[in-house]
C-alpha positions as CSV (number, residue, x, y, z in Angstrom):
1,X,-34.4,-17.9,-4.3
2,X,-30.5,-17.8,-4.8
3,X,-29.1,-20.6,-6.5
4,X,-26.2,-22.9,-5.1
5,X,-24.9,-25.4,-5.9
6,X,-23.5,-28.9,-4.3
7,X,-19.8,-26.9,-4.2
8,X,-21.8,-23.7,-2.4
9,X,-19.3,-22.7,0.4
10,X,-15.4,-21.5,-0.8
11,X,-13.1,-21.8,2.3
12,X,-9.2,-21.6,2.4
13,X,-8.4,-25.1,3.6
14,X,-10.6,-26.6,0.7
15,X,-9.1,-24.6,-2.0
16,X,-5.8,-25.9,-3.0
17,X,-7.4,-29.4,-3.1
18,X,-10.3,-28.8,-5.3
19,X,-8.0,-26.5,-8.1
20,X,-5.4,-29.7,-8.0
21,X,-8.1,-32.4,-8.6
22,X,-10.2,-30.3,-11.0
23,X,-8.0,-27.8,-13.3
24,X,-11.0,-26.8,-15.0
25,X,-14.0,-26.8,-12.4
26,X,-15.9,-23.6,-11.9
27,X,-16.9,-23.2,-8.7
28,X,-19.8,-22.2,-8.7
29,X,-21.7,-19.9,-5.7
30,X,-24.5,-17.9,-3.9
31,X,-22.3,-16.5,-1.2
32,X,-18.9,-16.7,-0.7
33,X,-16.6,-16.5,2.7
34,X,-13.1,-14.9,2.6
35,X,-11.4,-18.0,5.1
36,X,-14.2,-19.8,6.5
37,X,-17.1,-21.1,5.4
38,X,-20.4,-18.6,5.2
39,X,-22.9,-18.3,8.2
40,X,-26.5,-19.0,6.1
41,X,-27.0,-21.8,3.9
42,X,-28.7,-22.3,0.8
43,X,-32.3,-20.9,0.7
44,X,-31.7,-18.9,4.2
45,X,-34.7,-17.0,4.8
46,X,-33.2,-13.7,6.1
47,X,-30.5,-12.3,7.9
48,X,-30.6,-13.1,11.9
49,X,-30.7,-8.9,12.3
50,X,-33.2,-8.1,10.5
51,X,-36.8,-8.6,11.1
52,X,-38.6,-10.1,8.0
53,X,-42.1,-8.7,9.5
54,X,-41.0,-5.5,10.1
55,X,-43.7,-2.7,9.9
56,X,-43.5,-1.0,6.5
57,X,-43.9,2.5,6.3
58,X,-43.4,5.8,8.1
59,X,-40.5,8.9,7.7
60,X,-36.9,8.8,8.9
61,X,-34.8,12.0,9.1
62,X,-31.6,12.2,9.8
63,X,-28.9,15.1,10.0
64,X,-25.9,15.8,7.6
65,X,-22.7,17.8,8.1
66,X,-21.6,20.4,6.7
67,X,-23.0,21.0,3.3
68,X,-23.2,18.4,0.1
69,X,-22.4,19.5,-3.6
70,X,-22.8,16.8,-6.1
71,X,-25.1,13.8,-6.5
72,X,-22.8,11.6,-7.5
73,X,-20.8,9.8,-5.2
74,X,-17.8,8.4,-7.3
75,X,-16.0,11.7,-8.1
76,X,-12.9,13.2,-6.5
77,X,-14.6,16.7,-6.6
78,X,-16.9,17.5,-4.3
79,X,-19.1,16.5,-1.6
80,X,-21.6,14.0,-2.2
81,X,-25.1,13.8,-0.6
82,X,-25.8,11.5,2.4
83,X,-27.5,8.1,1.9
84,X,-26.8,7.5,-1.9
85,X,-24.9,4.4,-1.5
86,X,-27.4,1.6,-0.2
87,X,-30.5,3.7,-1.1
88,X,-30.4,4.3,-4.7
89,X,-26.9,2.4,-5.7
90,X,-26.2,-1.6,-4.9
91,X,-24.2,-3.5,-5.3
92,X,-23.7,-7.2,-7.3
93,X,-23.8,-9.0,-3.6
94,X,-24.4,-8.0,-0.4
95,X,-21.9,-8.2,2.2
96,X,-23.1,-9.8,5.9
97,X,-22.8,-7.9,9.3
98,X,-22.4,-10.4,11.0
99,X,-19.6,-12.0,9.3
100,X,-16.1,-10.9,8.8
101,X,-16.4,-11.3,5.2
102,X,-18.9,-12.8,3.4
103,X,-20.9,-11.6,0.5
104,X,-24.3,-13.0,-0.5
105,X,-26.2,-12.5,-3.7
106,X,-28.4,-9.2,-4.7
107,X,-27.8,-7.4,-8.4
108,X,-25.9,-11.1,-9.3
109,X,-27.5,-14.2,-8.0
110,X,-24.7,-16.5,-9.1
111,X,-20.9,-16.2,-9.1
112,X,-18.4,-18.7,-10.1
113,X,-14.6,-18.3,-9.1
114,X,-12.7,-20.0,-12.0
115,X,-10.4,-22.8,-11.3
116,X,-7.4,-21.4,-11.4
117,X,-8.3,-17.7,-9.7
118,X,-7.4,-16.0,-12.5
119,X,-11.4,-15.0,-13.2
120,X,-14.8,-14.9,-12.3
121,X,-18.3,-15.0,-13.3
122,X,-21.0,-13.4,-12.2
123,X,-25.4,-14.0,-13.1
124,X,-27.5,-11.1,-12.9
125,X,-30.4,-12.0,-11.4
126,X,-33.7,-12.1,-14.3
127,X,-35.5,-9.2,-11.9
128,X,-33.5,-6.6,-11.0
129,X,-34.8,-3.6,-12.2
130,X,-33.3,-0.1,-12.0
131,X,-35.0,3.0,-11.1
132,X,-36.7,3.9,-14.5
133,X,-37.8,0.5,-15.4
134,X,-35.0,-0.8,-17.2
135,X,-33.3,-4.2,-16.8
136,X,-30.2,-4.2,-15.1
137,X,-27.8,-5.8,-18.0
138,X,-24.0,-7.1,-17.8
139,X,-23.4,-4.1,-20.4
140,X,-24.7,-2.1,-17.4
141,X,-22.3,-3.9,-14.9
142,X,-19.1,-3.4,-17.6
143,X,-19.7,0.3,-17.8
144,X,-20.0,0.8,-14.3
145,X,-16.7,-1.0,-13.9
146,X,-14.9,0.4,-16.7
147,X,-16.3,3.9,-15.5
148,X,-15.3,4.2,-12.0
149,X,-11.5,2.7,-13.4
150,X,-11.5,5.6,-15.7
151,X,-9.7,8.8,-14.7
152,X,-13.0,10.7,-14.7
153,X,-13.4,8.7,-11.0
154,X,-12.2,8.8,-7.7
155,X,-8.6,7.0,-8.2
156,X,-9.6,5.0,-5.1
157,X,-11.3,2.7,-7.1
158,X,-8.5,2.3,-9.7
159,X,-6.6,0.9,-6.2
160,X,-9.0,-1.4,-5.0
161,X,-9.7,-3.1,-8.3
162,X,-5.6,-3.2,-9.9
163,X,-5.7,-6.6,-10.2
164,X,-8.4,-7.0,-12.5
165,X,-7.5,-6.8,-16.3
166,X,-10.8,-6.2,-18.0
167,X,-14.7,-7.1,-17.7
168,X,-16.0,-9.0,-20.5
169,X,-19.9,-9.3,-21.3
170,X,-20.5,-12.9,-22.1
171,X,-24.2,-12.5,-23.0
172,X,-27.5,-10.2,-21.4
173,X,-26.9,-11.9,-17.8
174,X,-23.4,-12.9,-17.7
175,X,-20.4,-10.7,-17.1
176,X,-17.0,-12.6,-16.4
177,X,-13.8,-10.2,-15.3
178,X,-10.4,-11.6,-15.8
179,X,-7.5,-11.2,-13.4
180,X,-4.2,-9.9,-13.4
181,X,-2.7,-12.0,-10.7
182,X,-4.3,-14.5,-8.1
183,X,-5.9,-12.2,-5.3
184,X,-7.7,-14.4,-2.5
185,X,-10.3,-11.6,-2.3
186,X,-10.7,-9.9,-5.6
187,X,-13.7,-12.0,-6.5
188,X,-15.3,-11.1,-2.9
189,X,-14.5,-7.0,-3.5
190,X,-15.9,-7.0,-6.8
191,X,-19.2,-7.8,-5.3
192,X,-18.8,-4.5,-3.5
193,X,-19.0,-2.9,-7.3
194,X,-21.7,-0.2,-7.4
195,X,-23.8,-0.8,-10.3
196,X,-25.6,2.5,-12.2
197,X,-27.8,2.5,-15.6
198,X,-26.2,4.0,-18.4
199,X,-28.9,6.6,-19.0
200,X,-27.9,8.2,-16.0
201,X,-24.6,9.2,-17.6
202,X,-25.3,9.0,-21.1
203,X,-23.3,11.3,-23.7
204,X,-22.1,13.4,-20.1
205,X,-18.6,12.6,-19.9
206,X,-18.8,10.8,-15.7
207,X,-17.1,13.9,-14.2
208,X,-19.5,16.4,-15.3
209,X,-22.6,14.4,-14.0
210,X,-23.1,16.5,-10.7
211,X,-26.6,17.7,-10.1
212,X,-28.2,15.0,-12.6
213,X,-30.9,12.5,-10.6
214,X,-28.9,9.2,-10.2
215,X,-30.5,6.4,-12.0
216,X,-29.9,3.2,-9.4
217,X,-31.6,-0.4,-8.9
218,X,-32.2,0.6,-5.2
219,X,-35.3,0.6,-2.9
220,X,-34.7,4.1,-2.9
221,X,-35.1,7.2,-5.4
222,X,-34.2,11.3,-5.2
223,X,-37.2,12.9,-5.3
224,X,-36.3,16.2,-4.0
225,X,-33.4,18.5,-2.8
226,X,-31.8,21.7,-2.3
227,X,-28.1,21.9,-2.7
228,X,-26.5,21.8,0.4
229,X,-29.2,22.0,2.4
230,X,-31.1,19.2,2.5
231,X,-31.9,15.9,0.5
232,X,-35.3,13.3,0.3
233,X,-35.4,10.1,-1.0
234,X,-39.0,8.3,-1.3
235,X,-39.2,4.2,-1.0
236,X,-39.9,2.7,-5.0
237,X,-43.2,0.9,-4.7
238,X,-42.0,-1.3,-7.8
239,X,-38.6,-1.7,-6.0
240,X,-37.3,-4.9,-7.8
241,X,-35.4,-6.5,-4.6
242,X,-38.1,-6.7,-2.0
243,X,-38.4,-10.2,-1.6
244,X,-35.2,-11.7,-2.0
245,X,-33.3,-12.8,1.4
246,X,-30.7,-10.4,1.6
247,X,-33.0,-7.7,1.5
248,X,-36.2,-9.1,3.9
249,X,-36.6,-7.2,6.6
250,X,-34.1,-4.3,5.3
251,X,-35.6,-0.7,4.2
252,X,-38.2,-0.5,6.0
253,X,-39.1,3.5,5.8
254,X,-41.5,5.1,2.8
255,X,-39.4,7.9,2.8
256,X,-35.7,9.2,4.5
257,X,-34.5,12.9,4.3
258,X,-31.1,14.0,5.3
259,X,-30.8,17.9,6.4
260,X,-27.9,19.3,6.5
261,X,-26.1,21.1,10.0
262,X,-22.9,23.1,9.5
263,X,-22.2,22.8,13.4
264,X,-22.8,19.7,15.1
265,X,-23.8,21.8,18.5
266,X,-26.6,23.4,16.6
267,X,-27.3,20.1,14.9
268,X,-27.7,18.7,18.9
269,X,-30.4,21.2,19.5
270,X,-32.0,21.0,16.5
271,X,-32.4,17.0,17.4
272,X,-33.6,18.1,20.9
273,X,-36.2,20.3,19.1
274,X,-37.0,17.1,16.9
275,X,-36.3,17.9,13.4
276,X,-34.5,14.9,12.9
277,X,-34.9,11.5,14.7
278,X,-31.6,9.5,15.1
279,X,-27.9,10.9,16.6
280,X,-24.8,9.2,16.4
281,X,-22.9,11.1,19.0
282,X,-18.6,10.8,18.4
283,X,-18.3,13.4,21.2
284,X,-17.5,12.6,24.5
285,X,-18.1,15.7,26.4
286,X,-21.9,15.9,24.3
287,X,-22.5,12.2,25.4
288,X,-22.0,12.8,29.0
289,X,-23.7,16.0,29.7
290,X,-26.2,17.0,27.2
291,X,-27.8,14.2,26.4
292,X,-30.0,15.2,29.2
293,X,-33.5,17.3,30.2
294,X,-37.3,16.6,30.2
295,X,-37.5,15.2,26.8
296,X,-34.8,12.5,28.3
297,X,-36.3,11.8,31.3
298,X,-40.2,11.2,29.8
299,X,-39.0,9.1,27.2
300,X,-39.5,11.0,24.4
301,X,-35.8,10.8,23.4
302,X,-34.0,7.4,24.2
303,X,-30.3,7.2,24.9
304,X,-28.7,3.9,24.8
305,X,-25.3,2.4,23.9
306,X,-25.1,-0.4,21.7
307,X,-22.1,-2.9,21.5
308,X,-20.3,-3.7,18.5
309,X,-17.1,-6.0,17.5
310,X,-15.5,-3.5,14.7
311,X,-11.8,-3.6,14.0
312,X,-11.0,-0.3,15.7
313,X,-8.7,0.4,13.5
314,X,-6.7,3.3,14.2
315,X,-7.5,6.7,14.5
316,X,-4.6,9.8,14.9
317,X,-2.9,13.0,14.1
318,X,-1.2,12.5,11.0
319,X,2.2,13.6,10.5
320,X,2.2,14.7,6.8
321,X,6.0,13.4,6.2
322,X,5.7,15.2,2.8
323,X,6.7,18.5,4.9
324,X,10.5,19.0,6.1
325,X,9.7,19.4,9.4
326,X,7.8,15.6,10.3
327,X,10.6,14.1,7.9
328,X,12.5,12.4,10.8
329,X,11.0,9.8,13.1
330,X,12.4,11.6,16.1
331,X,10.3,14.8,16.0
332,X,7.7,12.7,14.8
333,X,8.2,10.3,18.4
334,X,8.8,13.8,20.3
335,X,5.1,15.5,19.4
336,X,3.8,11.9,20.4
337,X,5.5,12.2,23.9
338,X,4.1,15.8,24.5
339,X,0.1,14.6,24.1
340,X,-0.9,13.5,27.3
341,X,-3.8,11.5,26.6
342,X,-4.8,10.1,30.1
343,X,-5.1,13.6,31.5
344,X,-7.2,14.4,28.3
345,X,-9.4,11.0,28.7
346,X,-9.8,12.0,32.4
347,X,-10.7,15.4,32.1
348,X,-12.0,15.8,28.6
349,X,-13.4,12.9,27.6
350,X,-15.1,11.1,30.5
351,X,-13.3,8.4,31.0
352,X,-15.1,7.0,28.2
353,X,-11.7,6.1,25.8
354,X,-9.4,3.2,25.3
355,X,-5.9,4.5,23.6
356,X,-5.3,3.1,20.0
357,X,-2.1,1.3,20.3
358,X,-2.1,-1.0,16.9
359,X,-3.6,-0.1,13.4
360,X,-5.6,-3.1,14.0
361,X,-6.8,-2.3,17.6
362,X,-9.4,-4.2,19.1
363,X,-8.2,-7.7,16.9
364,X,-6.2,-10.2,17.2
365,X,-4.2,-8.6,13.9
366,X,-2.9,-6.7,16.2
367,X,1.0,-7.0,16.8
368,X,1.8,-8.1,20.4
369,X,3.3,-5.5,22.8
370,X,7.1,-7.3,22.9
371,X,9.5,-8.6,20.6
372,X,8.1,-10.1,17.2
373,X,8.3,-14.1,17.3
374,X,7.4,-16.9,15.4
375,X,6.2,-16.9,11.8
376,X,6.1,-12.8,12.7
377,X,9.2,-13.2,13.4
378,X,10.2,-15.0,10.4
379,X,8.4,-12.3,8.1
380,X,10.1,-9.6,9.5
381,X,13.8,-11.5,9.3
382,X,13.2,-11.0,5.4
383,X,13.6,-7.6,5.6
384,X,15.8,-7.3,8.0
385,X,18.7,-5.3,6.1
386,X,15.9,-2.9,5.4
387,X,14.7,-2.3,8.4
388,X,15.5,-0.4,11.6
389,X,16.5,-2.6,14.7
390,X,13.9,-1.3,16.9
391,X,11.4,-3.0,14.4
392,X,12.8,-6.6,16.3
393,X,12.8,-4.8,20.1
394,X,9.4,-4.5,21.8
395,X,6.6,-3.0,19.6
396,X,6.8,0.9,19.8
397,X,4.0,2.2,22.5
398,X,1.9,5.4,22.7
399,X,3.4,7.1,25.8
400,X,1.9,6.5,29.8
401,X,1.3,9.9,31.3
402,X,-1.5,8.9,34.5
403,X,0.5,11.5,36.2
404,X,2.3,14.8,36.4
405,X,5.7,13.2,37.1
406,X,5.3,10.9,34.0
407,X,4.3,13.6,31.7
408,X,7.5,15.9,32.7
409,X,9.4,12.5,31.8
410,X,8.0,12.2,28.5
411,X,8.5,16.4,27.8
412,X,12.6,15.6,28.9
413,X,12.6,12.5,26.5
414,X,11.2,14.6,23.5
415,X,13.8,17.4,23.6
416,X,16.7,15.0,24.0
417,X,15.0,13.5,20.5
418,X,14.5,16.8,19.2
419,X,17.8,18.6,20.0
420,X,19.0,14.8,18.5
421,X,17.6,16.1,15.2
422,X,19.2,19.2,15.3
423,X,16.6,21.3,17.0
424,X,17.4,23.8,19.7
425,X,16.0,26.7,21.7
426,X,16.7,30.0,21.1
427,X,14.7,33.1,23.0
428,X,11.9,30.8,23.3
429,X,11.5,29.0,20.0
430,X,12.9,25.9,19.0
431,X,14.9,26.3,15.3
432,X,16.4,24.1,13.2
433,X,20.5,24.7,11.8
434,X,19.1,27.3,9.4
435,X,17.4,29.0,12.0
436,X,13.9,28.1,10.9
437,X,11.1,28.0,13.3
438,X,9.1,25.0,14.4
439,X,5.8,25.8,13.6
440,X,3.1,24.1,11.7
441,X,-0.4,24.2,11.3
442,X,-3.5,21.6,12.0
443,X,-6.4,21.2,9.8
444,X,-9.9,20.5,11.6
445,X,-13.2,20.6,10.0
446,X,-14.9,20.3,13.6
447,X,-14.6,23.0,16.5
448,X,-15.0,20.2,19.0
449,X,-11.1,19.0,18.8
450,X,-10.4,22.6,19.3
451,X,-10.6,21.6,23.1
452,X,-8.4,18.8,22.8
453,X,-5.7,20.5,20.9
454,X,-5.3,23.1,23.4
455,X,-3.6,21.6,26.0
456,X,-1.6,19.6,23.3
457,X,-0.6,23.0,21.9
458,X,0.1,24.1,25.8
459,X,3.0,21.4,26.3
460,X,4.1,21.7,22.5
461,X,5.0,25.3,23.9
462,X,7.1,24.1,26.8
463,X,9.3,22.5,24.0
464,X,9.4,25.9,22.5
465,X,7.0,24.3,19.1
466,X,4.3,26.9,18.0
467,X,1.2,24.6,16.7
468,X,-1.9,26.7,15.3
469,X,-4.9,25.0,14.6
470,X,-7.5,26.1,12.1
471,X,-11.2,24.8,11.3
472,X,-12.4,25.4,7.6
473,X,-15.5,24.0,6.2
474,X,-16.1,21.0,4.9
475,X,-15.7,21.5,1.1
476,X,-12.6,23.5,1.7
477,X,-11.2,20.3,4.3
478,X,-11.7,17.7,1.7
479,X,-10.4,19.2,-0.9
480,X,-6.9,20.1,1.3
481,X,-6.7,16.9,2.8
482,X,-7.9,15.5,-1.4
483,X,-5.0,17.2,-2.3
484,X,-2.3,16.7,0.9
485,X,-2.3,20.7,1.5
486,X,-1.8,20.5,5.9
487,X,0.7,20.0,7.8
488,X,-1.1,17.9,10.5
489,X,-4.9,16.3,11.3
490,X,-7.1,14.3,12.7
491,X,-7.3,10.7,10.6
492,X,-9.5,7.3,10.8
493,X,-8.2,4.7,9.3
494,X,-11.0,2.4,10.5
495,X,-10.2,-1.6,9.5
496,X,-12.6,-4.1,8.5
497,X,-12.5,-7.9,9.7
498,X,-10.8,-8.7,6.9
499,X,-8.4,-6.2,5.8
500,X,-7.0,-6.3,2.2
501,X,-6.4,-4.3,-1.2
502,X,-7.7,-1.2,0.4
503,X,-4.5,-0.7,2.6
504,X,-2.8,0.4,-0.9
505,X,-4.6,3.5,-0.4
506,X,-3.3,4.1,2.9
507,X,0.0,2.7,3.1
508,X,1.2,1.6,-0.3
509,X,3.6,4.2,-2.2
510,X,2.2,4.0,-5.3
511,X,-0.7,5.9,-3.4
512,X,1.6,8.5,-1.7
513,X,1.5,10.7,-4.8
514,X,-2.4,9.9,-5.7
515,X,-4.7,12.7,-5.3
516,X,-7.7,11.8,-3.4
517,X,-6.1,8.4,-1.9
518,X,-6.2,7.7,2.3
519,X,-2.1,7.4,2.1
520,X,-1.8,11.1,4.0
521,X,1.0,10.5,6.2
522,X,3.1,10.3,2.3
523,X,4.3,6.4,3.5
524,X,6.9,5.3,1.0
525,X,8.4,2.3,2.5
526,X,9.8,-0.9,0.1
527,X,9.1,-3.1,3.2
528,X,5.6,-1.6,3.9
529,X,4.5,-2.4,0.4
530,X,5.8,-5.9,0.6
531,X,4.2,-6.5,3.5
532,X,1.2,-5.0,2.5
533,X,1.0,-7.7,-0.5
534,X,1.5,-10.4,2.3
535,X,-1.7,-9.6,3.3
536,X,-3.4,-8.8,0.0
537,X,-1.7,-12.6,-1.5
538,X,-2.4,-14.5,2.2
539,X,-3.5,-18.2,1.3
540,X,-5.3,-18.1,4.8
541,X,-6.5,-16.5,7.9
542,X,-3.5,-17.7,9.8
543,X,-1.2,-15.7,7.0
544,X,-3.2,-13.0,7.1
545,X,-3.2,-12.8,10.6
546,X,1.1,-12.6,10.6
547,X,1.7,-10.3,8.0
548,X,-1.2,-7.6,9.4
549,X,0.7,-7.9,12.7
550,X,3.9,-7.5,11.1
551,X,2.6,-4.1,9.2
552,X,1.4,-3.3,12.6
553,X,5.1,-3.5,14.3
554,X,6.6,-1.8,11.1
555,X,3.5,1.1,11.3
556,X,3.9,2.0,14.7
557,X,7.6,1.7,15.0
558,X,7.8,4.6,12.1
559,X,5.8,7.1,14.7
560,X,3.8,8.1,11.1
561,X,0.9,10.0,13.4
562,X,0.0,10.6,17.1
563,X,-2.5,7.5,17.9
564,X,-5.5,8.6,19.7
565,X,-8.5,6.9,20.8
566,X,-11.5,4.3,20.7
567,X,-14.4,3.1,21.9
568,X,-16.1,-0.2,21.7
569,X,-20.0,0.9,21.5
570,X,-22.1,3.4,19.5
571,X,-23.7,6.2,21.1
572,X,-27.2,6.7,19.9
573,X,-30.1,8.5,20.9
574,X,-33.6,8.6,19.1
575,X,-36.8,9.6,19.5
576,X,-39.0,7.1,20.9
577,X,-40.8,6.0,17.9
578,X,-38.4,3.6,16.5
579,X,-38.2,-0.5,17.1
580,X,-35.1,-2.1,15.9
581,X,-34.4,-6.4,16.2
582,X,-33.4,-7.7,19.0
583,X,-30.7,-9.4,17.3
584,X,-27.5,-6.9,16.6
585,X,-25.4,-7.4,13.8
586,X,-21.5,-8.2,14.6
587,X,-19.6,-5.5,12.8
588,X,-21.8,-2.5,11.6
589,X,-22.1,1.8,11.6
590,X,-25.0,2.7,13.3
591,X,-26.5,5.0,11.0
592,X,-26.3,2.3,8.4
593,X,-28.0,-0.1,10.4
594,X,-30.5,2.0,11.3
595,X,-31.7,2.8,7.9
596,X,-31.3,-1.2,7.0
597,X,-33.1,-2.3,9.9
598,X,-34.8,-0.1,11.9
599,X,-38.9,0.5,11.9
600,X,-41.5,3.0,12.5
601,X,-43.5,2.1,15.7
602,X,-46.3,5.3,14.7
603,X,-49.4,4.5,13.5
604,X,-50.3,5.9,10.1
């Protein structure tokens, strides 16, 4: 049972007056909310979607893409395998899915925020057990910290957590990390911190442990593999978490294997065949046409769609501004004009696509369609000397093409911006000044948008730009886009409810130049990175709210990638030997709530 105490729930509007009446009151907690107060109370049995009598037992396959390298997720190098995050590593809380942000306890059964923000405390809990036996310790929790901070791990982490100064072990069960600055959140995201035994690592220096079997407190351990190929993970009858309320109902398979598919049309037919039992299906044309046959139509295979309320996010083609030729906005706002998306949602995808118009679609973060106003408006008057005027116009627009007539429009208003930049046609091509050819190339790792970028490349040719697009592997795309080696592809920045120090790796410019961060458009903008610490700093949901729809104006008046699409439902199918609850969590991936909740319906 978690422990809270009469001061259990941390919400904005009660902060200010608790730290001026008590200086040097720890507040102490079970589960926190980021801006409201948390869903389940003290000695909550389980979460509303999960089902605490769930039927233990069974196997669960699922499919991979592309190939896996390492078995260590944290690294910059390589390709980790599928499922290691949640099945063998956890976390110090757990975070709710049907919350926008609230974390609850699991590795650390207490925290306390200190008074004045600038720390806080968490209490393992007496049980948790790793893998091998061993006690999960605070010694355990400071070198998992001070590992993935280290230059031997994925800088993303160095990011997320630059506010924190240093973890320092107070005893066995009590680890306490100290603040550089007041960050609403930062107590909240270090809960997120992955938590590995030191024998795992031992005298290895991190970067060089690849291939070695993780050592993790999850339900879950690595029992056999083949590199690349496939992966199996078998449930820990001595698991140490089973019982506690953040974890009742969750897990509910003996064993899960991942194999691996290097094309995602073979993988289809493989799941036809049966030799693996769950699809998430992201494409369109797939969905709607072969998703279909006897297996269908007896029930063997069930195909639903299942309603979520994720930030959308945005997904795009992203400009990488670090080449000459996406340098100025209006080439940038030409390409945009030549996509034609309706005729491409028509014809290619179904019907089945709303257009991302914000980096926040889908929420109410979201900047409004017209001019900025209000406390927006006051925001952005800050900056004003720094920032275009077409930032206080009406907010900048993916382009209408629902017909032929519209779509010549948009081709006429992207050579008057191109020939505006000092591009013109000559015997066919469009060249710059110094007589260079527009050309460039875009990366893919999935045949699929090979279909969609044809007819893009068709109207790019009408404006005399040659566009070439390439599909690699996966090992070689992630180490290009790891390394900001393309000229132009396909990018998810997908949001969460919340949003906060993770937009420094998208959008901040101290991550422009970072291998390995999410900032692939090369944004370096004083204003962005101000704004981005409006959000980070907000005091409340309703500052949160104005400076995310400010970024949102700034974003898409900048033209920093082609916006493309989303949908608000997964796509699943399964074979018919599964049982979920009939509760659905708020704001989830499939595939992860499938593995937390999902059950065998097969008899043993």
């Amino acid at each position: 049972m978690l422990k809270i105490t009469p001061l259990s729930r941390l919400f904005f509007g009660s902060v200010a007056l608790l730290l001026s009446l008590l200086p040097s009151l720890l507040l102490a907690q079970a589960s926190m909310g980021l801006g409201y107060s948390p869903k389940y109370a003290a000695g909550f049995d389980h979460f509303d979607y999960s089902n605490p009598n769930a039927p233990q037992g069974g196997e669960l396959v699922l499919a991979g893409f592309g190939t896996f390298e390492t078995l260590n997720p944290y690294l910059l190098k390589g390709l980790s395998a599928e499922g290691l995050n949640g099945l063998v590593f956890e976390t110090l809380l757990e975070k709710s899915l049907d919350e926008p942000f609230s974390m609850y306890g699991l590795l650390a059964e207490d925290i306390e925020l200190a008074a004045d923000g600038l720390s806080v405390q968490f209490r393992l809990n007496a049980k948790a057990r790793f893998s091998n036996g061993d006690p999960v310790t605070a010694e355990d929790v400071k070198f998992s910290f001070d590992t993935l901070r280290s230059d031997q791990a994925h800088p993303q982490f160095r990011l997320y957590w630059g506010d924190i100064k240093q973890a320092v072990v107070l005893d066995k069960r009590n680890i306490r990390f100290d603040f550089a600055r007041k960050n609403p959140e930062l107590h909240l995201i270090l809960g997120e911190l992955p938590v590995f035994s030191r024998a795992w690592v031992g005298d290895k220096a991190f970067d060089k442990v690849v291939q070695v079997k993780p050592i993790g407190s999850g339900p879950y351990r690595v029992v056999k593999l083949e590199t690349g190929k496939y992966i199996r993970y078998e449930k820990n009858p001595d698991y140490w978490g089973k019982n506690l309320n953040s974890r009742r109902g969750f897990y509910n398979f003996d064993s899960v294997m991942f194999k691996y598919y290097k094309d995602m049309t073979v993988a289809l037919e493989a799941f036809k065949a049966g030799e693996f039992d769950f699809q998430l299906e992201n494409h369109s044309k797939r969905w709607a046409r072969d998703y279909d046959g006897s297996k269908f139509k007896q029930g063997l295979i069930k195909k639903e769609t299942v309603s979520h309320s994720n930030n959308a996010g945005m997904q795009g083609f992203v400009f990488n501004s670090r080449r000459e030729v996406f340098q100025d906005r209006r080439v940038r706002r030409a390409l945009t004009l030549a996509f034609d998306f309706d005729w491409s949602n028509k014809n290619l995808f179904y019907g089945q696509y709303v257009r991302c118009d914000s980096y926040f679609s889908n929420t109410e973060l979201a900047a409004d369609a017209g001019k900025p106003q209000g406390a927006e408006l006051a925001l952005l008057n800050e900056f004003r000397d720094q920032l275009p005027a077409a930032v206080f116009a009406e907010k900048s627009q993916p382009p209408v093409s629902s017909n032929r007539r519209q779509l010549r429009n948009n081709l006429r208003q992207a050579k008057k911006l191109l020939t505006a930049a000092g591009w013109k046609i000559k015997q066919g091509q469009l060249v710059n000044e110094n007589g260079k050819v527009f050309e460039f190339e875009f990366l893919l790792a999935q045949k699929g948008f090979e279909r969609i970028l044809a007819p893009f490349a068709r109207n790019l040719k009408k404006l005399g730009i040659q566009m070439n697009y390439r599909t690699v592997d996966t090992s070689l795309y992630q180490r290009r886009a790891d390394t900001f080696d393309f000229d132009m592809m396909v990018v998810s920045y997908g949001q969460s409810q919340s949003p906060g120090n993770e937009l420094k790796a998208m959008f901040h410019s101290s991550s422009a130049d970072q291998k390995g961060s999410r900032n692939y458009m090369g944004l370096k903008d004083p204003v962005v990175d101000a704004l981005l610490d409006n959000i980070i700093y907000a005091k409340n949901r309703a500052e949160l709210k104005v400076a995310a729809q400010a970024l949102d104006r700034v974003l898409m008046q900048g033209e920093y990638l082609l916006p493309n699409w989303y949908i608000d439902t997964h796509r699943i199918a399964y074979w018919n030997k599964f049982a979920y609850p009939k509760t659905l969590p708020l704001y989830f991936s499939a595939t992860d709530w499938m593995l937390k909740t999902w059950w065998s319906t097969e008899k043993p």
